[in-house]
N, C-alpha and C positions, 0 to 999 in steps of 0.2 A: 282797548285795555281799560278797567276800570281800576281805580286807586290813586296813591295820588303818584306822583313822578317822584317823590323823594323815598320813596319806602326802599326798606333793605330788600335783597334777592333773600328768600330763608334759608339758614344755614341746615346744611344732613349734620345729627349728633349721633351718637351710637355706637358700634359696630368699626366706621371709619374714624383714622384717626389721623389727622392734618400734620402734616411733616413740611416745616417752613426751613427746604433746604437752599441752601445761597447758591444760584446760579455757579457763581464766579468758582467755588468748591466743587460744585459739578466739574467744569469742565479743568480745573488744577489736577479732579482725581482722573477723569480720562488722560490727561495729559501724561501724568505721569504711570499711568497704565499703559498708554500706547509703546512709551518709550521705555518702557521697564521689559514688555512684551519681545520688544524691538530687539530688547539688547540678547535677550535669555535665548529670542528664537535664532541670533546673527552668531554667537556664542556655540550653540548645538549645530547648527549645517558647518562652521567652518571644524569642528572638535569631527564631527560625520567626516569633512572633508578632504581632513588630516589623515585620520583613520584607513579609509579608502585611499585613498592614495598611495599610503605605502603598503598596502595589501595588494591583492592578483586582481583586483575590479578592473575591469575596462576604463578607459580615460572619462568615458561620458560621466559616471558614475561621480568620482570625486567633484568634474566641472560642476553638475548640476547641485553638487550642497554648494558649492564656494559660489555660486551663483545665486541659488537661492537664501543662503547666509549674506551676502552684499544685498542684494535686495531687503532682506528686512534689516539690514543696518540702516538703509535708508528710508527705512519707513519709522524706526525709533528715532532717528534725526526729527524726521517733520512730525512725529508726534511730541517729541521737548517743543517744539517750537509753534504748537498748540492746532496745527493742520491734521487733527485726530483722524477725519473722516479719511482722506488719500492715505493716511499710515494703515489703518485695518487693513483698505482693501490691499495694500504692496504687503502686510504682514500675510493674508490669507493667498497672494501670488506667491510669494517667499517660501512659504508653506507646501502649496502644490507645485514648483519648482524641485524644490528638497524629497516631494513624491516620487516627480517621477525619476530622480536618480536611484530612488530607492526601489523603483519596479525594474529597475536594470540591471540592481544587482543581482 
């Protein structure tokens, strides 16, 4: 390498524009995405779960919201308590849970 060791790396101007966002803000807004996600998705399978239930559905039908509704209650828990990455994946199992009661009916 030729130059001296103290030189700046050159900054790109133009076009991109440098957004100096706070880590700690990053992961506040996941956080409370996770478990905002959490609660809406835990909210809708047990509202599904009600619904079916006291309708003509087969028993599986209702288990599989109230199941896939407790599952993402527990994925909005551990996303408040900042374990984002386990909360998506139990929100997108909660999700496909709450499917397949839905291909039953």
């Amino acid at each position: 390498m030729s130059g001296r060791g103290d030189s700046e790396a050159p900054q790109i101007h133009g076009d991109i524009q440098e957004d100096h966002v706070d880590p700690a803000q990053d992961a506040r807004r996941a956080r409370w995405t996770a478990a905002g996600t959490g609660a809406l998705l835990a909210l809708a399978g047990l509202a599904a779960s009600t619904l079916r239930f006291t309708g003509s559905a087969p028993t599986l039908v209702p288990a599989a919201y109230a199941v896939g509704a407790a599952v993402c209650a527990l994925a909005s828990v551990l996303g408040s308590q900042g374990r984002t990455r386990r909360a998506l994946w139990l929100l997108i199992a909660g999700a496909m849970v709450m499917a397949v009661g839905d291909q039953f009916d």
